[in-house]
C-alpha positions as CSV (number, residue, x, y, z in Angstrom):
1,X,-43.1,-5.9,-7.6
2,X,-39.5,-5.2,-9.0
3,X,-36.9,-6.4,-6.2
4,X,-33.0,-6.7,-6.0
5,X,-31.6,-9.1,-3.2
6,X,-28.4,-8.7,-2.2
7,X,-26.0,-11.0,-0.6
8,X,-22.4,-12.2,-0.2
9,X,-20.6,-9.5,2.3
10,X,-19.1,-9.7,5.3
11,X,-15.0,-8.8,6.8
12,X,-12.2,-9.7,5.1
13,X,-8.7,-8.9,5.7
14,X,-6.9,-6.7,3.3
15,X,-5.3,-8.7,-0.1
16,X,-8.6,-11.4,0.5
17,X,-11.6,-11.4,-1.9
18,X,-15.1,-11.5,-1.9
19,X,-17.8,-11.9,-4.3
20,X,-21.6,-9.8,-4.2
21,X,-24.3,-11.5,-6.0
22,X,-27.7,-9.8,-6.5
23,X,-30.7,-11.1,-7.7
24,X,-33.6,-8.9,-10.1
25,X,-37.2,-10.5,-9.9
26,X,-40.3,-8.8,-11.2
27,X,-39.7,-8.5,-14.3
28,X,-40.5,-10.9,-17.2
29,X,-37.7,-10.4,-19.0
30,X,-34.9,-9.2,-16.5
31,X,-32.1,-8.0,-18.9
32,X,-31.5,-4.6,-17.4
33,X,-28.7,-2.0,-17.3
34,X,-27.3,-3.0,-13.9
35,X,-24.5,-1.1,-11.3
36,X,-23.0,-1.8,-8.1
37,X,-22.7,1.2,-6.0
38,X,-21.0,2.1,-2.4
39,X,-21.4,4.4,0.0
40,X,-19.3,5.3,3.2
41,X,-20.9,7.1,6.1
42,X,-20.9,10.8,5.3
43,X,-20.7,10.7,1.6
44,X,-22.4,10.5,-1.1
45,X,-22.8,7.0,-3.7
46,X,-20.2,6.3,-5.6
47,X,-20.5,4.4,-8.9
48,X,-18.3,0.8,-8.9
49,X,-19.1,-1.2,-11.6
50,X,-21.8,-1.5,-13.9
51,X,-22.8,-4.2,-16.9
52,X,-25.2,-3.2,-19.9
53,X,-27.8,-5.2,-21.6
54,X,-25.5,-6.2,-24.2
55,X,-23.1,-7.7,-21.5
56,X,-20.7,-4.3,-22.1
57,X,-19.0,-3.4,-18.7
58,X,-17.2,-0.3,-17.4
59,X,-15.4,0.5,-14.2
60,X,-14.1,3.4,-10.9
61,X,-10.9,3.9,-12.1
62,X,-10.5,3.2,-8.0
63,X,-11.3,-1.1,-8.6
64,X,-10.2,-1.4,-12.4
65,X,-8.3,-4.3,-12.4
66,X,-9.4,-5.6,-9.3
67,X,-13.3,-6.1,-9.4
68,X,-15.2,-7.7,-12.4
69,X,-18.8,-7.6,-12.5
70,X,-20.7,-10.2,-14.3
71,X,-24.0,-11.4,-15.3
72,X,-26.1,-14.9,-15.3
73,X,-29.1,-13.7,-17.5
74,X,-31.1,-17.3,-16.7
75,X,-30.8,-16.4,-13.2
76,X,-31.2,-12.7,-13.7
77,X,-28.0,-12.4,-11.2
78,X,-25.4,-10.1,-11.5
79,X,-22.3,-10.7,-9.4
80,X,-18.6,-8.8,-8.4
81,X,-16.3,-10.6,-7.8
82,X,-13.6,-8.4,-5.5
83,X,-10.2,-9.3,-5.0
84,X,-7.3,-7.8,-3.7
85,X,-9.3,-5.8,-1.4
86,X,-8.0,-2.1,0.3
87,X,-9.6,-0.7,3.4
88,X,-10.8,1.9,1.3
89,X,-12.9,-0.4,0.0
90,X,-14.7,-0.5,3.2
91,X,-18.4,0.6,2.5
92,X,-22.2,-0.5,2.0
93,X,-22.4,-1.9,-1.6
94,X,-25.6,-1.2,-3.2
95,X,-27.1,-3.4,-6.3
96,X,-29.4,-1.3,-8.8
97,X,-31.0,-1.7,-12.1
98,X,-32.8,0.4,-14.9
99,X,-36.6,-0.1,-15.1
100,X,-36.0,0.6,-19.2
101,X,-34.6,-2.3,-21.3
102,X,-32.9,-0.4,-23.6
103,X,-29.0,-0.4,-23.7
104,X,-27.1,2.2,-21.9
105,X,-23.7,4.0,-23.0
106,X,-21.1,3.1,-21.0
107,X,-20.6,6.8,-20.2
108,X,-23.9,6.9,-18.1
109,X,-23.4,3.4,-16.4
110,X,-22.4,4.6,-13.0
111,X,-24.6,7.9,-13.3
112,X,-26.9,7.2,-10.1
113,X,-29.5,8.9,-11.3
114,X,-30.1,6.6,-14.5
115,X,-31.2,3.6,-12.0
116,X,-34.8,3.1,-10.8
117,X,-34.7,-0.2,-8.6
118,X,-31.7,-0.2,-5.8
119,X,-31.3,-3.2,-3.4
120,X,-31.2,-2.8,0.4
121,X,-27.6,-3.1,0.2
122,X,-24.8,-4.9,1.8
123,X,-22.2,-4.5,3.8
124,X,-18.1,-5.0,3.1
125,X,-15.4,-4.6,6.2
126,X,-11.6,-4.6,5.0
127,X,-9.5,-4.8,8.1
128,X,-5.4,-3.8,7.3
């Protein structure tokens, strides 16, 4: 059973960082397309930043510059690192992955609809 777990959230204060790890099991070989997502109440899931299986990474034009995403591939972990964090950044971060193996454009990296697994997501306060 294909799982993503999550962790690292919590409230910060606005200028303070945090990092999101999330963890892929199920998979023999977990080298996946992978994305970190948010959503705020109301709207729909918006695509943050997302890491190929060649290690190739894009980025919301909103957290370029600020956020880097990373991966461990022996602990089949991704992680974002956030700093400088805005209010706006306020939201439930989700974690997702592709079930395929096979190396995704950049272009489609934060297309929701190219991921198969999503976590159970986390939560990220930003206080002014």
């Amino acid at each position: 059973q294909v799982q993503l777990v999550e962790s690292g959230g919590g409230s910060v204060q606005a200028g303070e960082s945090l990092n999101l790890a999330c963890v892929l099991s199920g998979y023999r070989d977990g080298n996946r397309n992978m994305a970190w997502f948010r959503q705020v109440p109301g709207q729909g899931r918006e695509g943050v930043a997302g890491i190929d299986t060649l290690g190739g990474t894009t980025y919301a034009d909103a957290v370029q510059g600020r956020f880097t995403i990373s991966r461990d591939g022996a602990k089949n972990e991704i992680s974002l690192q956030m700093n400088y964090l805005k209010p706006e950044d306020t939201a439930m971060y989700y974690c997702a992955a592709t079930a395929s193996a096979r190396w995704l454009d950049w272009r489609f990296l934060l297309q929701e609809n190219q991921y198969n697994h999503w976590g159970q997501g986390i939560q990220v306060t930003v206080s002014p």
